[in-house]
KEKE-3310 file (N, C-alpha, C; in steps of 0.2 Angstrom, whole numbers, plus 5000, padded with zeros to 4 digits):
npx = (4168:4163:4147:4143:4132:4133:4124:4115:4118:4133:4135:4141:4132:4137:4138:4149:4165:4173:4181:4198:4206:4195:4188:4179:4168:4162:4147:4150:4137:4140:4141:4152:4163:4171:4186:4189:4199:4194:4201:4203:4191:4189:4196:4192:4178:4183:4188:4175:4168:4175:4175:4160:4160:4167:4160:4148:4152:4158:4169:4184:4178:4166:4159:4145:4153:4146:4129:4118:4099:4094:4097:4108:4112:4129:4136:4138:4132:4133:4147:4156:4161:4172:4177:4191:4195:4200:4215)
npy = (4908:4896:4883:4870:4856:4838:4830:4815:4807:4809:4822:4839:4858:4868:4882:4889:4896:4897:4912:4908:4910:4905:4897:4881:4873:4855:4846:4829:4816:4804:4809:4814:4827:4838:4851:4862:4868:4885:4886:4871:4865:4871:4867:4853:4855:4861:4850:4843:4849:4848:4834:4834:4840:4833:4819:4826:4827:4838:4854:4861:4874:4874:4871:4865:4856:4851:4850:4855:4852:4852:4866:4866:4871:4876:4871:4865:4861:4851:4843:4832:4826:4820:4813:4811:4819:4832:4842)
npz = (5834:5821:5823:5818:5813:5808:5796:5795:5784:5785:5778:5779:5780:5767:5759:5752:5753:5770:5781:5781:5792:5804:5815:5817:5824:5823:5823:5825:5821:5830:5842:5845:5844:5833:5828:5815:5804:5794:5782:5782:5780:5768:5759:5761:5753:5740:5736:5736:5728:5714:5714:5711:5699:5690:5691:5684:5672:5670:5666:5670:5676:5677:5668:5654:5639:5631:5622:5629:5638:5650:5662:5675:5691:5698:5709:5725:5741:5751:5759:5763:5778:5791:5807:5806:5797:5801:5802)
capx = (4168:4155:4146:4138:4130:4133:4118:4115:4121:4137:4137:4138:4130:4142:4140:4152:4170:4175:4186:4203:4208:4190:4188:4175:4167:4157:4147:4146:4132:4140:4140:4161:4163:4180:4185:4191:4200:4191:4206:4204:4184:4187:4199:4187:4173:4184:4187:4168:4166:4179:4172:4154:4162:4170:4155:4143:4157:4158:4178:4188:4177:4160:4154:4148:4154:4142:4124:4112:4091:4092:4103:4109:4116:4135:4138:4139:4130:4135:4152:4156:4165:4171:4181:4199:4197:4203:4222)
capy = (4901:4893:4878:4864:4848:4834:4826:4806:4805:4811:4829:4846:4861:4873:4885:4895:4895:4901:4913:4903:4907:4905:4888:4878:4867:4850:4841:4823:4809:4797:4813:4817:4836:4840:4857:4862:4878:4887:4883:4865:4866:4875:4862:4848:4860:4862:4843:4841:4852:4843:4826:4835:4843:4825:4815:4827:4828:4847:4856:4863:4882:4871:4872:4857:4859:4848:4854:4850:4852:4856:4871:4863:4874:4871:4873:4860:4863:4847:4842:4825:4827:4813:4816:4810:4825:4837:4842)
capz = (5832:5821:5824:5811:5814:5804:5796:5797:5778:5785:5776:5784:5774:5766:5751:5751:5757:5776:5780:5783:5798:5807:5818:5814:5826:5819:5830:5823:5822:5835:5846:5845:5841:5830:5826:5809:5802:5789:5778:5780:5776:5760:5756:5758:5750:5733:5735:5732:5721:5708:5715:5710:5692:5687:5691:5677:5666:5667:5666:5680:5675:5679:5662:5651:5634:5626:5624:5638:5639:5655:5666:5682:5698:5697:5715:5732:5746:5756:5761:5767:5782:5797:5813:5804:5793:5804:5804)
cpx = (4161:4155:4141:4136:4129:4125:4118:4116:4129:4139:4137:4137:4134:4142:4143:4157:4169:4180:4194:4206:4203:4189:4182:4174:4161:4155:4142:4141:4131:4140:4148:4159:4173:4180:4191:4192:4196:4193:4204:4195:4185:4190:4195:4180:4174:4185:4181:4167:4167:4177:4163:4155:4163:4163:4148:4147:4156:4165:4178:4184:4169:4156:4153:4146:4150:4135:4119:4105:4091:4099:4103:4114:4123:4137:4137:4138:4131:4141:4154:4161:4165:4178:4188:4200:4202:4211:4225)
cpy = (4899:4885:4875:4858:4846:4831:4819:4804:4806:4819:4834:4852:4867:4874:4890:4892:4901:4907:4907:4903:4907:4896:4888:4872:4863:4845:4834:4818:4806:4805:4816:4824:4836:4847:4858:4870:4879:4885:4877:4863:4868:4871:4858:4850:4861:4855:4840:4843:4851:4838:4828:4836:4835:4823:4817:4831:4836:4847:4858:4870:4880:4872:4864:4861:4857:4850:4852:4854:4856:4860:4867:4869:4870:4874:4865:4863:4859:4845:4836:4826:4820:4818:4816:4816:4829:4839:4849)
cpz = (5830:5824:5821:5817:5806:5803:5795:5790:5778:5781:5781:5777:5772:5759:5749:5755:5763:5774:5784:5787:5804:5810:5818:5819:5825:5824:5825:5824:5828:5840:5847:5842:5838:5829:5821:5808:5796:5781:5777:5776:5768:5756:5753:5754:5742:5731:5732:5730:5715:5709:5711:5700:5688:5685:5686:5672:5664:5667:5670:5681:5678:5674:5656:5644:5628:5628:5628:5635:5645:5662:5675:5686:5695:5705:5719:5737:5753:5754:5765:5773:5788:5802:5811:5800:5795:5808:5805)
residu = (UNK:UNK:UNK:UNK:UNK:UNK:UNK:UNK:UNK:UNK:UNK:UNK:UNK:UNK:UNK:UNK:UNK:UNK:UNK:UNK:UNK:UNK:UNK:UNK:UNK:UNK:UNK:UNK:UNK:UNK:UNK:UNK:UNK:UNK:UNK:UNK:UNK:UNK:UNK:UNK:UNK:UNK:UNK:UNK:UNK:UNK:UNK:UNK:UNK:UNK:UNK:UNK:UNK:UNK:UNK:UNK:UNK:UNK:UNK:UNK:UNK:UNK:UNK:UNK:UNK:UNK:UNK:UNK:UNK:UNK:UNK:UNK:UNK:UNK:UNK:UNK:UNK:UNK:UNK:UNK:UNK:UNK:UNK:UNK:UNK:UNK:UNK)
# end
């Protein structure tokens, strides 16, 4: 079993997916602890990766097709995660 701690912005830190069938315990802010499958993590992880893709208008491959100045990481390190998540 791993174990995260939520930070007090509500993320937890995750660069890279679990394996999916690896349980996942998160000990939130207020002090509640949930526990989340690997699966479900990598869900919410590809969730923010597209919520992260959208918002600097790159495509679903993580590329922006228009010419940019400056190279940006295309990856997500934080993960917004809350107790209701986990099913």
């Amino acid at each position: 079993m791993l174990n995260l701690q939520q930070d007090l912005d509500g993320f937890i830190h995750m660069g890279r997916h679990f394996p999916n069938k690896i349980t996942i315990a998160i000990t939130f802010t207020d002090g509640t602890r949930g526990e989340f499958s690997g699966a479900r993590l990598n869900e919410l992880y590809d969730e923010a990766l597209a919520a992260y893709r959208l918002g600097n208008s790159l495509d679903a491959k993580g590329f922006d097709r228009a010419p940019a100045k400056i190279h940006r990481r295309n990856a997500v390190e934080i993960v917004p995660v809350s107790s209701d998540m986990a099913q």
